[in-house]
C-alpha positions in Angstrom: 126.4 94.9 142.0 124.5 98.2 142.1 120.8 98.3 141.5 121.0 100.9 138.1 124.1 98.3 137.0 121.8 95.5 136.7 119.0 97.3 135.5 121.3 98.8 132.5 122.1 95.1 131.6 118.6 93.5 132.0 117.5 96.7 129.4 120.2 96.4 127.1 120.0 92.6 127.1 116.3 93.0 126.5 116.9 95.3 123.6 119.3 93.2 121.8 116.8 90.5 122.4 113.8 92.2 120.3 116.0 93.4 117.8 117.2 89.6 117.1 113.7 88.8 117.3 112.7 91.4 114.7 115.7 90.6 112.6 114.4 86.7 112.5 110.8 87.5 112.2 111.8 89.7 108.9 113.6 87.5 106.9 111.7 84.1 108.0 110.3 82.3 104.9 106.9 80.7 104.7 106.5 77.6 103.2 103.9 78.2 100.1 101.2 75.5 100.6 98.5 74.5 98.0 94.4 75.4 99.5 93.8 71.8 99.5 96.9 71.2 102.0 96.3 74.3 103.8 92.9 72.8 104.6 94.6 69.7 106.1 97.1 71.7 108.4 96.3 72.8 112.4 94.6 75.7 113.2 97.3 78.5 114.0 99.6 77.2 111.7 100.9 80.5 109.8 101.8 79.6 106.0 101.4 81.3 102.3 98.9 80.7 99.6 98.3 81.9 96.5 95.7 82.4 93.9 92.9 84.4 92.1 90.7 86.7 94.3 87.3 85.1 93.5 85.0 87.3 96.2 85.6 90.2 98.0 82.5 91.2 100.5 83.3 94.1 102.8 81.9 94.6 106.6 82.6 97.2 108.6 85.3 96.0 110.6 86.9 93.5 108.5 86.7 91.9 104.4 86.1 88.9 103.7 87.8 87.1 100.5 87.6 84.2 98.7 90.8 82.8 97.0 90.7 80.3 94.4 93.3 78.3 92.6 92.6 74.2 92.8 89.3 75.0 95.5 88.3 78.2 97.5 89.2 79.2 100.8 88.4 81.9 103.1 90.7 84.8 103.5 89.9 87.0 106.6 91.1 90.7 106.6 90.8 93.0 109.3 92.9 95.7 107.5 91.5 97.9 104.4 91.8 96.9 101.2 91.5 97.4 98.3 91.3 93.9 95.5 88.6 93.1 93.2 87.9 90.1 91.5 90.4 88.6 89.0 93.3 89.9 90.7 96.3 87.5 91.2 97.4 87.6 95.4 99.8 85.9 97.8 98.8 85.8 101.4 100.4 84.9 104.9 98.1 84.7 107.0 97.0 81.8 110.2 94.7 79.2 109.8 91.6 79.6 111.8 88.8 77.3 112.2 84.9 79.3 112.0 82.3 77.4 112.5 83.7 74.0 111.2 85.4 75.3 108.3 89.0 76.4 107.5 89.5 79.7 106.6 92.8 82.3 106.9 93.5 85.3 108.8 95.7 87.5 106.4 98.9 89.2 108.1 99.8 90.5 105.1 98.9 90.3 100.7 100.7 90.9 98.3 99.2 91.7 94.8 100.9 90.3 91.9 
């Protein structure tokens, strides 16, 4: 087989490859988990919460936000937003640990 023949397959094969890929990543569902379990579970484990936006304090690269429902928990944002307190959220985000405590890197909220 020719050089360009091969390369055309390895590319197209790669393309359908990320486009499966986005297609699972899109539609994947994350378990909803309660702050008290989410506390309990490894650090990089990606999963959804929701609650009452307690806190918001805002640096200058990132917000930081506190979620309660049953307890708190730290909510890490490196996006801008914009929530104030009262406001009813759901969040997937990672669990992280920071300085012996749990807290979660949002990947995306949703206000409700």
């Amino acid at each position: 087989m020719q050089d360009s023949t091969l390369l055309k397959i390895a590319l197209g094969t790669s393309i359908i490859g990320l486009a499966a890929l986005a297609i699972i990543l899109s539609t994947m569902e994350f378990e909803e988990v309660s702050i008290s379990e989410a506390k309990m579970l490894d650090e990089e484990t990606t999963i959804r919460i929701s609650g009452i936006v307690d806190r918001v304090t805002s640096k200058e690269d990132f917000s930081i936000i506190n979620i309660k429902k049953e307890e708190t928990v730290t909510v890490v944002v490196f996006d801008s937003i914009n929530l104030s307190k009262g406001q009813k959220v759901e969040i997937i985000g990672e669990i992280k640990d920071y300085n012996g405590e749990k807290e979660l890197v949002a990947e995306s909220i949703i206000t409700k």
